[in-house]
C-alpha positions as CSV (number, residue, x, y, z in Angstrom):
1,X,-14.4,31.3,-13.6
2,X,-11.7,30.1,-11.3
3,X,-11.3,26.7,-12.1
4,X,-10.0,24.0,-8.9
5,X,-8.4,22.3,-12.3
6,X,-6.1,24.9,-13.7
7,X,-3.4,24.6,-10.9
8,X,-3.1,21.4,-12.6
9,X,-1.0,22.1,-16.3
10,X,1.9,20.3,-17.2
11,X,2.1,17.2,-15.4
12,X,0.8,13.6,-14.9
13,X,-1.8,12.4,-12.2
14,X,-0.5,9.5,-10.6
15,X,-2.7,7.2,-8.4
16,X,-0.2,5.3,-5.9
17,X,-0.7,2.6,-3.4
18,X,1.6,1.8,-0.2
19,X,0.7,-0.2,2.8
20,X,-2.5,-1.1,0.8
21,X,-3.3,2.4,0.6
22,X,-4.0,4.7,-2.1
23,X,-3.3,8.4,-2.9
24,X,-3.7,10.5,-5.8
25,X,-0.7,12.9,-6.7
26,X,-0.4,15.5,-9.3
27,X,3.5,16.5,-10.6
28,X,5.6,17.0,-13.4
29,X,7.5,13.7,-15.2
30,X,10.7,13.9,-13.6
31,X,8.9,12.9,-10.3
32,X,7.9,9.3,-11.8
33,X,11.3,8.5,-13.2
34,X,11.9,6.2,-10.3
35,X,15.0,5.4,-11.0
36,X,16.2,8.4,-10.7
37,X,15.1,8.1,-7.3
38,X,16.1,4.9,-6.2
39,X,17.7,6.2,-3.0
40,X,15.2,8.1,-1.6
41,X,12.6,5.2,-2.3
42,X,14.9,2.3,-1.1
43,X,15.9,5.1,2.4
44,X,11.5,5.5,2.9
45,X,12.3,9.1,1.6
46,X,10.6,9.4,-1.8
47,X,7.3,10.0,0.3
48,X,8.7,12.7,1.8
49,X,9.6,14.5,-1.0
50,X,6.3,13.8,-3.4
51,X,4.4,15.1,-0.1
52,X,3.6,18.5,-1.4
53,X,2.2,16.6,-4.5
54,X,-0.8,14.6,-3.0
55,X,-4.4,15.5,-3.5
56,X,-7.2,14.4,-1.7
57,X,-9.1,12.3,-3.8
58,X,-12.3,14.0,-1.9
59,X,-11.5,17.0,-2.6
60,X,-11.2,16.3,-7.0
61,X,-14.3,14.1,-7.1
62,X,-16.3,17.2,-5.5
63,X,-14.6,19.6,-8.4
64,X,-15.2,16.9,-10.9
65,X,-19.0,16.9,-9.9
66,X,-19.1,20.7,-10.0
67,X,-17.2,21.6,-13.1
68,X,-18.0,18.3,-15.1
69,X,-19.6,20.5,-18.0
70,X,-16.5,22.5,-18.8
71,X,-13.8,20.1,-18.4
72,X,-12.0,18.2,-21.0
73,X,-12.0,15.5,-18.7
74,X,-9.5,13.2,-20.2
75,X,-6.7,16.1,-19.5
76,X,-7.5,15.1,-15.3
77,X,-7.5,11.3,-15.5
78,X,-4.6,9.3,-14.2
79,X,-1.9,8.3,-16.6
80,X,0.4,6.5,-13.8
81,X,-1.1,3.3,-11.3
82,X,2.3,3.1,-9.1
83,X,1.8,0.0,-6.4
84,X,4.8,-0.1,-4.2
85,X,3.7,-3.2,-2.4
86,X,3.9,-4.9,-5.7
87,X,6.8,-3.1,-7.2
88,X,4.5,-2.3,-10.6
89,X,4.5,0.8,-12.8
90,X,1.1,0.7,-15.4
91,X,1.9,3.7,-17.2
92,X,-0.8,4.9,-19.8
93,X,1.1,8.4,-20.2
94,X,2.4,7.7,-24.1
95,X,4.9,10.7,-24.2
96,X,7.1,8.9,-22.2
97,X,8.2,5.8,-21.4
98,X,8.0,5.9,-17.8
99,X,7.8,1.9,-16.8
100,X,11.1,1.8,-18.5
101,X,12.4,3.5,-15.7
102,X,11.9,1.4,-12.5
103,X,13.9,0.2,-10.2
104,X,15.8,-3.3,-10.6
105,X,13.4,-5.9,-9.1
106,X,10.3,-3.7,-10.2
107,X,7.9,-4.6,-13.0
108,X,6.7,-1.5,-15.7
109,X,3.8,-2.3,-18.3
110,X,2.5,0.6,-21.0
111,X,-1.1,0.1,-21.2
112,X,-1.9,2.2,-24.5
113,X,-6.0,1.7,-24.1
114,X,-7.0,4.0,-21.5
115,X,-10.1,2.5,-20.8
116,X,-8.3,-0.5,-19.9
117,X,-5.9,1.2,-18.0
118,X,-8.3,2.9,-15.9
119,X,-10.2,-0.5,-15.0
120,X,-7.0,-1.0,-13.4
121,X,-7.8,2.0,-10.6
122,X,-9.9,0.5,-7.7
123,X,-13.5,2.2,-7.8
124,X,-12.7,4.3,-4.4
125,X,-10.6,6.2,-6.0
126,X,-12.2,6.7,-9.5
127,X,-12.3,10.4,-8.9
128,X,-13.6,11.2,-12.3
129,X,-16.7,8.8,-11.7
130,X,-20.1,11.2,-10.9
């Protein structure tokens, strides 16, 4: 069977809001070390480049409801909440540290229950919920 989930190996599902919106994006570590891309977020580039990384959160919640017996669902949950209007990292990824690196001004937290953590994602976008 051809999975809608196996393009998804080796990386962290982030669930980001701007402008009061949210989007769900799907990429490998180095693109949630936002420090390391300070200029592109503070130039209104970052979004730009993480483009190619969203997913529709439509589009997952109809794969969830149609492959929900074979998936190890806790492998396609979040591990990132990213709010740029607030300038907060919640990271619940524990192999790294990611809300150590934020950009000065910008508040990261490590939320080690994911249950907790995934309270913390607004119930339009709970993708995983059927």
């Amino acid at each position: 069977m051809n999975s809608y989930f196996s393009k998804f190996q080796n990386g962290i599902f982030a669930v980001v809001k701007l402008d009061g919106k949210l989007s769900l994006y799907f990429g490998e570590n180095s693109w949630w070390l936002l420090d390391d891309w300070e200029n592109d977020i503070l130039n209104d580039n970052y979004f730009q480049e993480i483009e190619s990384l969203k997913i529709e959160f439509e589009s997952i919640h109809n794969a969830f409801k149609t492959e929900y017996s074979d998936l190890d669902k806790s492998t396609y949950l979040p591990s990132l909440y990213i709010d740029f209007d607030h300038k907060e990292l919640y990271n619940n990824f524990f192999d790294q540290a990611l809300e150590n690196r934020i950009i000065e001004g910008w508040k990261g937290i490590f939320i080690e229950n994911q249950n907790q953590f995934l309270e913390m994602i607004p119930e339009n976008c709970r993708y995983w919920k059927i």
